[in-house]
C-alpha positions in Angstrom: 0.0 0.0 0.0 2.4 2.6 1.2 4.6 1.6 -2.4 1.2 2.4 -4.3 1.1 5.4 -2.5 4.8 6.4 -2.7 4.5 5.8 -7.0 1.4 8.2 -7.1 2.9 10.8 -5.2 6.0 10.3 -7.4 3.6 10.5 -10.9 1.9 13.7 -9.6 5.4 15.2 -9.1 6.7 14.4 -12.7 3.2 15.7 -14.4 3.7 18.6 -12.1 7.5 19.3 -13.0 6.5 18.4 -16.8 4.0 20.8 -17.1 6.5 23.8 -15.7 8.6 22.1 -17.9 6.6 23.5 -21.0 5.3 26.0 -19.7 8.8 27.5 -19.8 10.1 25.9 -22.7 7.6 26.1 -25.1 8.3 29.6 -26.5 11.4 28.4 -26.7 10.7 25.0 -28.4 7.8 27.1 -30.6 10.4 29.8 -31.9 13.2 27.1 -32.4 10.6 25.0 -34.5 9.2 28.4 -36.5 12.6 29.9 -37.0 14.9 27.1 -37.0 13.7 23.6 -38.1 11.1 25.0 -40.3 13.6 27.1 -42.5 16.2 24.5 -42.2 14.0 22.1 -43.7 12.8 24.1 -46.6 16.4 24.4 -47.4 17.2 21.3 -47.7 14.1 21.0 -50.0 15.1 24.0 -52.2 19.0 22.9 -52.5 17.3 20.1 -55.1 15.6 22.2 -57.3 16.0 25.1 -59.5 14.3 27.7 -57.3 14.6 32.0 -58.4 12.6 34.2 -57.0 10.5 34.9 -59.8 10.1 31.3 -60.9 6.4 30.0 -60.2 6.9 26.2 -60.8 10.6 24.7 -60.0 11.8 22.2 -61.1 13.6 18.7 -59.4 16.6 18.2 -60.6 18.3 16.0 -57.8 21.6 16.4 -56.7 22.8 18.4 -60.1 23.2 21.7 -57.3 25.2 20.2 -55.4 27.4 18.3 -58.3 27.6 21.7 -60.1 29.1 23.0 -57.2 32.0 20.8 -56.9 32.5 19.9 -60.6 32.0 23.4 -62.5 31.6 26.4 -60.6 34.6 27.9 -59.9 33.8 31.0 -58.0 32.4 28.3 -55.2 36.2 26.5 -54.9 37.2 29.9 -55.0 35.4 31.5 -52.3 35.4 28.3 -50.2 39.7 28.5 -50.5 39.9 32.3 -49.1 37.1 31.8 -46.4 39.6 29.0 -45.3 42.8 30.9 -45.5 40.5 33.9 -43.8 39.2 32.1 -40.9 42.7 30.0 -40.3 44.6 33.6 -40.6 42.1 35.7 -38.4 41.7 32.6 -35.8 45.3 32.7 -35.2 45.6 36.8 -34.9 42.5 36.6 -32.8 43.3 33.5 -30.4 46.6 35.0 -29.5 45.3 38.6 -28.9 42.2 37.3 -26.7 44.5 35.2 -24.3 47.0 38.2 -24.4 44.4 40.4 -23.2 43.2 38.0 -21.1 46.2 37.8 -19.2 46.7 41.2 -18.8 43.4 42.1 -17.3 43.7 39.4 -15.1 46.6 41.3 -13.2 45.1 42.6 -9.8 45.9 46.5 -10.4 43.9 49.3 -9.2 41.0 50.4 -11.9 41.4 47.1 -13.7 37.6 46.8 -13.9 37.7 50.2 -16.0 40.2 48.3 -18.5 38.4 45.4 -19.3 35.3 47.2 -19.7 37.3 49.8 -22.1 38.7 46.2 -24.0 35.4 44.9 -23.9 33.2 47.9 -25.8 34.8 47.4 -29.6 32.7 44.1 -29.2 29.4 45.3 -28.9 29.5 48.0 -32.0 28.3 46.4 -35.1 30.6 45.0 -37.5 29.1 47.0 -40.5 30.1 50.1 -38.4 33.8 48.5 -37.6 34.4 47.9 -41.4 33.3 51.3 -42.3 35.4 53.4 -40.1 38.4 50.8 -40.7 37.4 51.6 -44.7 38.1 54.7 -44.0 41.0 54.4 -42.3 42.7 52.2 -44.4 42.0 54.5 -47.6 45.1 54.4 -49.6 44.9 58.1 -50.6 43.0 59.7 -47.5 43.5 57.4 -44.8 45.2 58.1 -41.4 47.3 55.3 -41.6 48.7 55.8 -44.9 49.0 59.4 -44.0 51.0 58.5 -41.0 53.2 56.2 -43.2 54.2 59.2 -45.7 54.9 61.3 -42.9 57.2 58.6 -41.6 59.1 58.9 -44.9 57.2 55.8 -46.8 57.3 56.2 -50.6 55.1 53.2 -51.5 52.5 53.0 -49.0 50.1 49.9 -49.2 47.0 50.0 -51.2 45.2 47.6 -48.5 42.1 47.0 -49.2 42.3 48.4 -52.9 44.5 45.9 -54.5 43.4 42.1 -54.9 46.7 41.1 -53.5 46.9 42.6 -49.7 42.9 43.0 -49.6 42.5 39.3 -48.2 45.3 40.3 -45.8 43.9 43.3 -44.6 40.2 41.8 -43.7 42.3 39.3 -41.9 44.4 42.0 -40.0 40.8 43.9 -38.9 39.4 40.6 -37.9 42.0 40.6 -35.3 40.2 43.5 -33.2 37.2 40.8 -32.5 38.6 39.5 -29.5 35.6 40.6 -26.9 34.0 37.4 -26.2 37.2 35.0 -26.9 38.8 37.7 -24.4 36.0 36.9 -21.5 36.6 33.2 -21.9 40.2 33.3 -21.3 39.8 35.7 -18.6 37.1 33.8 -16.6 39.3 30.7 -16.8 42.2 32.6 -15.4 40.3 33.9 -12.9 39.6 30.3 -11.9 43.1 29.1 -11.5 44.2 28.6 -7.7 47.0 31.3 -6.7 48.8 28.6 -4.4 49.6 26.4 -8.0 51.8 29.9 -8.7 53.1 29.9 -4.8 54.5 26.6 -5.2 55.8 27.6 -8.7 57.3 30.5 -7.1 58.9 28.3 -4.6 60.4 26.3 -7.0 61.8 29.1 -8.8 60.1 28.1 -11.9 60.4 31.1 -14.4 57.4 33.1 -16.0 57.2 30.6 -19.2 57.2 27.7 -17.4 54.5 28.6 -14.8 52.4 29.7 -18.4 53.4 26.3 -20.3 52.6 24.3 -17.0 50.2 25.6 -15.1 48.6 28.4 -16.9 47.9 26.6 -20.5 46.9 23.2 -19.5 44.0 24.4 -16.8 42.7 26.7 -19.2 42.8 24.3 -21.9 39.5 23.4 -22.2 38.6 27.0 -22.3 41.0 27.4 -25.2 39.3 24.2 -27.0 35.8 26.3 -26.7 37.4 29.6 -27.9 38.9 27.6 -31.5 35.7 25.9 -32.1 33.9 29.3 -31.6 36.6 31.5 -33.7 36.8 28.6 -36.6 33.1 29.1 -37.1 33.2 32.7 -37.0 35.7 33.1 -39.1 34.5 30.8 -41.6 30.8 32.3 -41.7 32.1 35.6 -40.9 30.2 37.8 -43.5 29.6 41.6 -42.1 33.3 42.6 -42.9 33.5 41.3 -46.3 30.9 42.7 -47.4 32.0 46.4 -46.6 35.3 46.0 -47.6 34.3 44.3 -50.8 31.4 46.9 -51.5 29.2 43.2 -51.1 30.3 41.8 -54.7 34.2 40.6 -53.7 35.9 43.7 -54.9 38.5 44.3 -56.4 38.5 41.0 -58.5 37.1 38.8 -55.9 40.0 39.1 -53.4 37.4 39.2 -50.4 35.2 36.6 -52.0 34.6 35.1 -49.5 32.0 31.9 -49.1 29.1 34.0 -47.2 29.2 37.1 -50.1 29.3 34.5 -52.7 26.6 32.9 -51.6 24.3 36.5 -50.5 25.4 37.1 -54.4 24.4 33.9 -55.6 20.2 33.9 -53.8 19.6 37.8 -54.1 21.9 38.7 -57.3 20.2 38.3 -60.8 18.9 35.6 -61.5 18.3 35.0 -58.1 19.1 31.3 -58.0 17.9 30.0 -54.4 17.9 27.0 -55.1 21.6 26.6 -55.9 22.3 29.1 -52.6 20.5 26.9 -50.8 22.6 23.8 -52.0 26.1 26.0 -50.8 24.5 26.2 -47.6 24.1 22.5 -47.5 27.8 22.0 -48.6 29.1 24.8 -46.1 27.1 23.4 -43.7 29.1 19.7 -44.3 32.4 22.1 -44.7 32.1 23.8 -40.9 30.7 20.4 -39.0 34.1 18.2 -40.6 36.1 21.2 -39.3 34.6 20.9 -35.8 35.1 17.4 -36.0 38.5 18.1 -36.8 39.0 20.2 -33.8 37.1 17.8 -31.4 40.0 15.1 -32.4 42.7 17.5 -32.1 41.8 18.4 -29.1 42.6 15.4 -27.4 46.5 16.5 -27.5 46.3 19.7 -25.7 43.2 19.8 -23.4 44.6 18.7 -19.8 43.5 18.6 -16.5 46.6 17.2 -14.4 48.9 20.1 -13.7 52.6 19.4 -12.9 55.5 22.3 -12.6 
């Protein structure tokens, strides 16, 4: 009897803690369905046919997107190579600045909060704004920096973004400035790190790099895992940028082509293919979760948890 009663009491409780449960999750669930699934799933429906926006009645055509794609377009292999190089190059520039940062603002200095909120403010202006005033910047005839350059004595300044062989390098240079959340990672993992691991470091007169390479790096390896997967996907969807600097069509000569544009170009561009766009996605989408992949089995070899000095 008292088992009976114990596995009503026990039923009432779930159907009570199920029904909060959807109370508070269904917008959530609702929204994810509507603005998530729902479009996802259309994609996937539109990447085999050949859908404009002014065609009434598409056609199927199968998997000819998709083989088109990899077989003939060469604007795709293109823009897939430099939104590659550009998220491999900005990663690097942005993972090293972010724990540099990091590290300095964890120092225990008077006003230090004012710092990392003056570090942390770039972050939260718009990219379209940040490639504006760095298009601006960067102008090879009116730009402060080239202006600083000549004053310096520079004959030849650099075109940047102007000439199809630095304007890749430039985007990747500016990328390097969107360090705000990689910066808050690394900095809360710091922050976490018990001060008597350095005491006994200090004891043992281990130097500087040796407290960083042994104590410091390994417990805030997982952190750093996070940060790559999270900079490797921004970089490689990372569209705001490009499209400034590139005037939205990959200028000059598709130098900042990169996979996003081409794809924006491809669905709203005459003729307006989205059904091809949407087969891109598809493929990018295969491109990015093999890369994560990647970095979930590299990982193995440098996130740690045992510390030793």
């Amino acid at each position: 009897m008292e088992k009976r009663e114990l596995n009503k009491i026990l039923k009432r409780g779930y159907r009570k803690e199920y029904k909060y449960f959807l109370w508070f999750a269904g917008i959530a669930l609702l929204g994810f369905v509507l603005f998530y699934f729902l479009p996802i799933l259309r994609t996937a429906i539109l990447s085999f046919t050949d859908r404009t926006i002014f065609g009434a009645d598409p056609r199927f055509v199968g998997w000819d997107n998709y083989l088109y794609a990899l077989t003939e377009d060469a604007l795709f292999k293109k823009s897939l190579t430099q939104s590659l190089v550009f998220a491999a190059g900005s990663g690097v520039l942005v993972l090293v600045t972010s724990l540099m940062l990091a590290m300095l603002l964890n120092a225990k200095v008077k006003g230090i909060g004012i710092f990392r909120t003056i570090y942390f403010l770039p972050f939260i202006i718009p990219a379209f704004a940040v490639g504006a005033v760095y298009k601006n910047i960067l102008n090879p005839n009116t730009g402060l920096i080239n202006r600083i350059l000549e004053f310096f004595g520079v004959a030849n300044a650099p075109l940047w973004y102007v000439s199809p062989q630095s304007a890749l390098l430039t985007m990747i240079l500016i990328s390097a400035m969107g360090f705000g959340v990689k910066m808050l990672v690394f900095l809360a993992a710091l922050q976490g790190i018990p001060p008597t691991l350095y005491e006994v470091a200090d004891i043992e007169g281990a130097s500087a790099f040796r407290k960083f390479w042994k104590i410091t790096l390994p417990l805030i390896s997982p952190m750093l895992f996070l940060n790559v997967i999270m900079i490797t996907i921004d970089g490689m969807k990372s569209f705001s940028l490009a499209f400034v600097m590139g005037n939205g069509s990959g200028w000059p000569a598709n130098s900042t082509l990169l996979f996003p544009i081409y794809m924006f170009m491809t669905a709203f561009n005459m003729p307006f293919r989205l059904g091809y766009a949407a087969a891109m996605a598809w493929l990018f989408f295969l491109v990015i979760l093999a890369m994560t992949g990647l970095n979930f089995l590299i990982s193995r070899y440098y996130v740690q948890k045992d510390v030793s000095v």
